[in-house]
Structure formats: structure tokens, C-alpha cells
N, C-alpha and C positions, 0 to 999 in steps of 0.2 A: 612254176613259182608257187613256193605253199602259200598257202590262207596270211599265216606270219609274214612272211617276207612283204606279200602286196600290203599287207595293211603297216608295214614300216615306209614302204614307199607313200603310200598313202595320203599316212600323216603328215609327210613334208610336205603336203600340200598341191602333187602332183602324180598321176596315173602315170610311169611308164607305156603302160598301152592304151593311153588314149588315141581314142580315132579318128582317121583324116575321114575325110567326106570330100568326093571330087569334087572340085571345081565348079568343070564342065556342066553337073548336072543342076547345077543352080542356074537360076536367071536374072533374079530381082530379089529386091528384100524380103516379098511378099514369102517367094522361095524359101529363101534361107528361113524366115521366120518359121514356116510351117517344116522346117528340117530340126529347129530348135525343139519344137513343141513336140514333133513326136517323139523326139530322147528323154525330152525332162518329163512330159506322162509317163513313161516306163522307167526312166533312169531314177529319178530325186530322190530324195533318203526319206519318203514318208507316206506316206495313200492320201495324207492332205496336201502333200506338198502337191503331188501329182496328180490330184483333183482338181489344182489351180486352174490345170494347163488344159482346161476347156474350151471349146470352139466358142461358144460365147464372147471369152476371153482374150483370143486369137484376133475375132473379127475386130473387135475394138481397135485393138493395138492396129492392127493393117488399117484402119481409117483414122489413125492420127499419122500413119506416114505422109514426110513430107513430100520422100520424094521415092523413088525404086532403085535409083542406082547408086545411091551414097552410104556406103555402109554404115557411117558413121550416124547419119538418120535415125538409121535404125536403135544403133546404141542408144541414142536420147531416147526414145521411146521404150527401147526394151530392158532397159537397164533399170528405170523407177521401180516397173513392175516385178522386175526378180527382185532388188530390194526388200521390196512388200512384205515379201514373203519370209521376211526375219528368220532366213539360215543362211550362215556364214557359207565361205567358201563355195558362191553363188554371183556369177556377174558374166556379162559378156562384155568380150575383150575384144578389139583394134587394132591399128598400128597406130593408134591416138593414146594407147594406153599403155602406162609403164611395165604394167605385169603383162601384158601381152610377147615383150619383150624378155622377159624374166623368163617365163615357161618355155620358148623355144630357144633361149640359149642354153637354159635346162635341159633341154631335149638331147641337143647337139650336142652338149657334154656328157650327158650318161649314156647316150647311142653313142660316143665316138663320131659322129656323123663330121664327114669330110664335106659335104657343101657349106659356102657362105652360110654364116647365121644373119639373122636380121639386125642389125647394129641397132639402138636408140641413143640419141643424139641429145647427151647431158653433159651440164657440170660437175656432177656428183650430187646430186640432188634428190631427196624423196619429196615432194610439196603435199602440201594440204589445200583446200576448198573450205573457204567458210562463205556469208554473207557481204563481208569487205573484199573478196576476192582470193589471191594465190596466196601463201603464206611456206616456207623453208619449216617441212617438217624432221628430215636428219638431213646431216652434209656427212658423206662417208668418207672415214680417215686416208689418208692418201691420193683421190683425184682433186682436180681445178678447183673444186669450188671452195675447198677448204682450206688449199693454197691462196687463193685470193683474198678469204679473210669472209666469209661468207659464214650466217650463222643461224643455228636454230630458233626459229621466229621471226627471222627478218623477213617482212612484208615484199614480195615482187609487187613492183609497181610496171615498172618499162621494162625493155629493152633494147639498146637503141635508138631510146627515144618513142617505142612504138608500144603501145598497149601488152599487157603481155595478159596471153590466151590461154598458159597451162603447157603448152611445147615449147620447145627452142627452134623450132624450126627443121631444114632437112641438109645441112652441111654442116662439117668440123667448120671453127672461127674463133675469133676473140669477140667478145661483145662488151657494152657496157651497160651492167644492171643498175638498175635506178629500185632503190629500197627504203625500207622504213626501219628504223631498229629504235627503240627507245624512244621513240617522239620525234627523232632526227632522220632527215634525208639524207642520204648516204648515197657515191656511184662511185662500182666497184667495176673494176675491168676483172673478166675471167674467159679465161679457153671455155668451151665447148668442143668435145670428146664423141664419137664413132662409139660406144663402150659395149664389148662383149654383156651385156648386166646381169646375169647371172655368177658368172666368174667375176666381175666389179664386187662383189660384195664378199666371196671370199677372200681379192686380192685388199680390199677394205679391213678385215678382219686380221689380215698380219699384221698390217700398217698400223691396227691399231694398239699392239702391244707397247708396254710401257712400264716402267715403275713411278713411284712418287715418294720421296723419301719426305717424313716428314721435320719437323724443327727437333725432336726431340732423337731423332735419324732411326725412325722407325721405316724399312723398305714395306711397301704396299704394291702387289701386282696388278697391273690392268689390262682385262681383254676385253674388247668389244666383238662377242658373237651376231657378228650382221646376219647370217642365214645357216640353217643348219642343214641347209637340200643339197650343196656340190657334195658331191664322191667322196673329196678328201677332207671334208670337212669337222668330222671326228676323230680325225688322224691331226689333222693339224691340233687341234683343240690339247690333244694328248699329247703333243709334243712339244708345246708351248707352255702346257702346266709344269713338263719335266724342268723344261728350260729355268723358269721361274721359280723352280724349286733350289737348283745350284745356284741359283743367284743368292739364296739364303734372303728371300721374302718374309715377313713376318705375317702378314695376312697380304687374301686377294682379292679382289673384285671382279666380279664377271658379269658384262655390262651384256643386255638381253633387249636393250629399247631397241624401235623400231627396223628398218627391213624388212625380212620375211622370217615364216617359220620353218620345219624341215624336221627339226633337233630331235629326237630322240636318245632312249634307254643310254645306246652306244656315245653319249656326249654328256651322262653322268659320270661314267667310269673314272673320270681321273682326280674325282674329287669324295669318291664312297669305297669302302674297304672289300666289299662286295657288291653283290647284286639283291639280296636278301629282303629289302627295306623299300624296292624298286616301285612301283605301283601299276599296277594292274588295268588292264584297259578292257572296256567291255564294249564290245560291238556287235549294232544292232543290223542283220544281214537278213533281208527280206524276210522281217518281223520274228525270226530267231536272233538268240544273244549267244555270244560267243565270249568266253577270258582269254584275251590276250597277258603270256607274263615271259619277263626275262628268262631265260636259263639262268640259273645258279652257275657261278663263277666268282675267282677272287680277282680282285684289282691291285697287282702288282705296283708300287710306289705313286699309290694315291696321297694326293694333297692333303692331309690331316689339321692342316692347321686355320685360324677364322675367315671367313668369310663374310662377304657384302653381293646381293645380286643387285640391281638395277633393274627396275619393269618401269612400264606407258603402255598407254594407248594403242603402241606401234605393235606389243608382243603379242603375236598370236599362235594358234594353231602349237605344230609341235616344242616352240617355245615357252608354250603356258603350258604343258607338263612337263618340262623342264624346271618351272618357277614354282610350279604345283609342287613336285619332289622335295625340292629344297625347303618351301615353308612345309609341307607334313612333318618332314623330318628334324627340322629345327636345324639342320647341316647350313640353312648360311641364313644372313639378316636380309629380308625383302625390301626395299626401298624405292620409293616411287610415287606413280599412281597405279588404279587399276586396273588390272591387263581388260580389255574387252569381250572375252567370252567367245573367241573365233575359234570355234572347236570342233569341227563338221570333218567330213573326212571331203574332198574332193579331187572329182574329177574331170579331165579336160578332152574336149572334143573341138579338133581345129580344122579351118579350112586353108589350104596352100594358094601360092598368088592364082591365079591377080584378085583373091577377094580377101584373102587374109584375116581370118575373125577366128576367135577361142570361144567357145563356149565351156565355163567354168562352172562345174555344177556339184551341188553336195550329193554325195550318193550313200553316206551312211552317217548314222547318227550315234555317238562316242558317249562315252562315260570312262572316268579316272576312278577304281577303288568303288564302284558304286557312285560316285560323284558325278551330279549334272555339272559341266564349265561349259559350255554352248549357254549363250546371254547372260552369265553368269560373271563370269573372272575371276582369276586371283587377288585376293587383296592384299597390300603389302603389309608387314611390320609395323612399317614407318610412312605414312601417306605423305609426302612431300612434291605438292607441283612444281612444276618445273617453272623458276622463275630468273628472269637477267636482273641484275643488280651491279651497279658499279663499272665495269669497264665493259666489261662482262665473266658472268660465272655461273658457272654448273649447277642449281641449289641441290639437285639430286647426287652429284656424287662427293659434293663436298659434304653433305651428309655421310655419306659412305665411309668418307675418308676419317670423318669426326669419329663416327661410333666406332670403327678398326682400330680408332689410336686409342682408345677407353678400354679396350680388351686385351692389351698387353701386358 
């Protein structure tokens, strides 16, 4: 694989060859911990990062475990500390954790891999963590939760009547969530899904095409790009803008909030008449730089006409240069808020049952054009949070929709 290819895999936010570590040859956490430590000293994307990962350091963490045989232990403990360490695309993962899920269905689909994947067991749900507890941060177009009527911002409180913890538990079912939306209690029945989630989020991604004609019968296209890492994920995107095109659209929107990232070069193409304007990536590979840049090519029946992007909190990694392109280039109107600066290159090192854990690590450190986005972000156009109003409504893409109808 050349230099180019790895670092397009890269950026979607997962290593094709990342490495399994037996099993077998672990014991305890204590184990595993000191399996972490000697990757991230030599792996991490910096001589500070990797200076962290001191025996000093080490010892610490092993005397706040609680326990040796609970992986999950471990995560509370070792998860604060890669935090710390303010570089993105950095955590260790579980079968408590959503993206732990994400990566090995990842796996299994760009291996073609014929064993069971690991299922996680959601409604369509990405949540958030604050201080008041679980919070509905996307519902993806197409599964239970959005059928049910389930919506961004609405507070999990129960389920079932039972406290809820951040899972759903370990069986398909119907349940009944107990929530907060607006200042009102709300209980909402919804399935709970087995869900491939990695393929959940492309099969997300069709479901969420659309138009929105508006009063004065102006047509508006809408895609929500949930992840740009499956396979066929710039093939779809390309054939959804054609699609939208025969429909005689007037402008589109390409909605970029939350999920994950992936996207790349190959997922501007059907909205720029070449590659020429593309931008350039510099990466930093054991303290030499390197310019990453497209080939020169034309883009055969690119979308030419206005644009609306959609950014949050949610956008990261290969989707904030994605967002990055479009505002450089003034090619579409940025609306939102601001992306978070998830801009690391990472890589994954996982263990198979019975201990099951990922180790997600930043192994290189990115630049757009000369540009720092790592802690940084895109900022939008049009800064608009995301707010409910009225029955409920979108405030970000009804902005979207507002300034599209002014440019016709």
C-alpha cells in the first residue's frame, strides 16, 4: 500500500492494519495496561505524547484499579488519562462503547470478513454525557428510534421504568423510554435492533435522501452524510448527487452533523468541476512532513449549482476537511456550529474475545494547506445552535433552507 493510500485510509479514522494482540497472552488489566503503554510510547503521534506513557505514570493508573478482571475498570481509569492528553482520535474502547462497535464492523466490511460481527444493541441512537446525565445526540434516518418519534435532545431518563446507564442492554426488544423534551415527560415505545453499526450509518445515509420544495416551489436536495469510511460510501454520495440532479433541484444541502468521519478528496468530486482547488494535507511521520495532494482530474457532471453544508460538534476527523474545502473555497454556505478540531490521524489496536477492547490511538499529526484543525475547527458562515422550538424544528437547516430560497 503506498504512503497515499494508508494515509486515505487513515483519515477515516481507522488503520486497515491494525493489530490484534492474543488474547491468551494477557492476564489482568494490569497486563493489558502494560500492553497499552508499550504501543502508545512508541506508537502516539508526538515525543510528548509518548513521554506521557511513563512508568511513573503506569504505576499510578494500576493503583486506582478497581478491580483486574473487569475490563471495563480499566476504561474508567484509563480513558481520563488518554483524554489528558488533548489529541483527538485517542481512547480506549469496550463492548460498553459505541465506536468499539463501529471499528469492528468496519473491519468486517473492508476485510469482507465472513465471521459474525459484533452486533450493538440500539435504537438508532448516538447519545451524549453531560452533568444531568444521557442526552439523544443524532437519531439516524431510517432505524426505531426515529420511527418512534424520538429526537435530538431528548433527555433519556428510564427505561423501563429502570434508570438508564448509557446501554440498552444485551437483547433485540420493544422498550419504553421515559424522556424529557422541552420541559415535558414524554414515554415513547421503540424497538431495539442487533445493528451491524458501521453499515447502520451508510444504510442511514440513503434513507436520508429527500427534497423540500419550498412555498414559492423552489426544489432543495437533502443528503445526510452520516460517515464517510464504508467502501461504497463515495459511490453512493455520487450517485445520489446524479440522481438529484434529474430531478431538476435548484440548490442542495449536504448535511455533515454528527456520526463519524472517513470522507475524503473522493467525496468532493460531485460537487467541484475538478480537483485543482482540492487541498492539500501535510503529514507529520516520525518528525518528517510529508504533502499529501489529489491527482489532477476532471469531474464529469458535477453539481454546479448553490449549496448549504450543515456542521456540529459531531463533525470530525475526515469530515472537517470536507467542511474545511467547501468554506476555502466559497463552493457552499457553512451553517451550524463549530466543528471540534478532531483532526489526528488514528490508529487501532484490538483484542479478540473473551477480552475484547480497542485501543485507539493518534499516530500522526495533520495539517490542511498549512493549516492547524487539530483543537482548532471549522467555523461556520452562519453560527446557528441547534435549537427546538414549537412542535419541534431543525433551527440549523431551516436556516439552510432560508438562505437557498434568497439565492435563486
Amino acid at each position: 500500500m503506498s504512503m497515499v493510500s494508508k494515509i486515505l485510509v487513515l483519515i477515516g479514522s481507522v488503520l486497515a492494519l491494525g493489530r490484534t494482540v492474543q488474547a491468551a497472552s494477557l492476564q489482568n488489566n494490569s497486563d493489558i495496561l502494560t500492553k497499552v503503554w508499550n504501543t502508545a510510547s512508541k506508537k502516539a503521534c508526538s515525543s510528548e505524547m509518548q513521554a506521557a506513557f511513563s512508568e511513573s505514570n503506569r504505576l499510578e493508573l494500576v493503583s486506582k484499579l478497581k478491580s483486574q478482571d473487569k475490563i471495563d475498570d480499566l476504561a474508567e481509569v484509563l480513558n481520563p488519562f488518554l483524554f489528558s492528553l488533548g489529541k483527538s482520535h485517542t481512547e480506549f474502547m469496550t463492548t460498553s462503547s459505541e465506536g468499539y462497535y463501529f471499528f469492528k464492523s468496519h473491519e468486517a466490511i473492508s476485510k469482507q470478513q465472513l465471521r459474525p460481527t459484533p452486533k450493538i444493541i440500539n435504537p438508532g441512537l448516538q447519545l451524549g454525557k453531560d452533568k444531568d446525565g444521557y442526552f439523544v445526540r443524532e437519531v439516524l434516518d431510517g432505524l426505531p428510534a426515529m420511527a418512534a418519534g424520538l429526537k435530538k435532545k431528548d433527555r433519556i431518563v428510564s427505561v423501563n421504568g429502570m434508570p438508564f446507564v448509557g446501554n440498552w442492554g444485551t437483547s433485540p426488544r420493544i422498550v419504553s423510554i421515559q424522556i424529557q423534551r422541552m420541559g415535558k415527560d414524554l414515554d415513547i415505545k421503540s424497538e431495539i435492533k442487533a445493528l451491524d453499526w458501521s453499515q447502520s450509518f451508510q444504510d442511514a445515509s440513503k434513507k436520508s435522501v429527500t427534497t423540500f420544495t419550498t412555498k414559492n416551489g423552489q426544489k432543495i436536495g437533502y443528503i445526510h452524510l452520516w460517515s464517510g469510511v464504508h467502501p461504497e460510501s463515495a459511490k453512493f454520495l455520487a450517485q445520489v448527487v446524479a440522481k438529484l440532479k434529474k430531478q431538476k433541484i435548484t440548490s442542495l444541502i449536504l448535511d455533515l452533523r454528527g456520526g463519524y468521519g472517513g470522507a475524503w478528496w473522493d467525496h468532493l468530486d460531485p460537487f467541484f468541476s475538478d480537483t485543482s482547488t482540492y487541498m492539500k494535507m501535510e503529514i507529520n511521520v516520525g518528525g518528517e512532513t510529508e504533502i499529501m495532494e489529489s491527482p489532477f482530474k476532471r469531474n464529469k457532471n458535477y453539481y454546479s449549482g448553490p449549496m448549504a453544508v450543515l456542521v456540529n460538534e459531531g463533525v470530525r476527523s475526515g469530515k472537517e476537511a470536507l467542511a474545511y474545502q467547501f468554506k476555502k473555497t466559497k463552493r457552499a454556505i457553512l451553517i451550524g456550529e463549530k466543528t471540534p478540531g478532531y483532526f489526528t490521524t488514528g490508529q487501532y489496536f484490538y483484542v479478540d474475545e473473551p477480552l475484547n477492547y480497542i485501543l485507539y490511538l493518534c499516530v500522526y499529526q495533520l495539517k490542511l494547506d498549512g493549516n492547524v484543525i487539530e483543537g482548532i475547527g471549522i467555523q461556520p458562515d452562519f453560527n446557528v445552535p441547534f435549537e427546538l422550538f414549537g412542535e419541534y424544528e431543525d433551527s440549523q437547516l431551516n436556516k439552510a433552507i432560508e438562505l437557498l430560497s434568497q439565492k435563486q
